[in-house]
N, C-alpha and C positions, 0 to 999 in steps of 0.2 A: 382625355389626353393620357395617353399608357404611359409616357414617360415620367407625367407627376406620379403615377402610382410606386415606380421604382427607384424613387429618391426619397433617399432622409436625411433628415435634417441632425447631424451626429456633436457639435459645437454649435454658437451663436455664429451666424456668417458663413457654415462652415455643411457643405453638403457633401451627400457620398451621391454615386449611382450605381444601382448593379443591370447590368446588362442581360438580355433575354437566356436562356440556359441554350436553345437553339437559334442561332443566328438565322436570319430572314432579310431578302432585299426590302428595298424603301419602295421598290417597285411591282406590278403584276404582270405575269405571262400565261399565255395559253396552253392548256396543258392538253395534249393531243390525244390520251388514255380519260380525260375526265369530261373531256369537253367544254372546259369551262374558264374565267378568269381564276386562276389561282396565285397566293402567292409562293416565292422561291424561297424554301429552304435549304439553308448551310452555301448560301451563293458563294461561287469561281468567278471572278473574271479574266475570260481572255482575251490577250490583245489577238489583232487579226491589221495584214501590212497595210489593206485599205485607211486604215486611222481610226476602224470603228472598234468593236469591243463586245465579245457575244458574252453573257452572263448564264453560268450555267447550272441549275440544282434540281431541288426536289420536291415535286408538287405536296403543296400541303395537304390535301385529302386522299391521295394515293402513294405517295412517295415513288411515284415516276420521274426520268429526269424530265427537264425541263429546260427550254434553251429559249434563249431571249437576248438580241440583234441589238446593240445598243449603236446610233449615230450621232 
């Protein structure tokens, strides 16, 4: 569980959290230079007028971008 690792306990009752240094989606995309599931570093989302939402960053083993169609 990575998120128990980034929590302390700083008072009784009383927790912090510090959050990854590079942000990363919750999700995975195909990354077209790796060929592979990777996940998205430092994610954008754009809206798009269909109602969907394309998600966009940077593969984590090569740092190519990286675009991901959310509906």
């Amino acid at each position: 569980m990575a998120v128990a690792h980034s929590m302390q306990r700083i008072a009784p009752h009383t927790w912090t959290f510090e959050g990854p240094a590079i942000p990363f989606a919750p999700m995975k995309a195909h990354c077209r230079f790796c060929r592979a599931q990777v996940a998205l570093l430092r994610p954008e989302a754009i809206s798009i007028q269909t109602g969907n939402y394309i998600v966009k960053g940077e593969c984590e083993r090569c740092g190519g971008e990286v675009v991901l169609i959310v509906s």
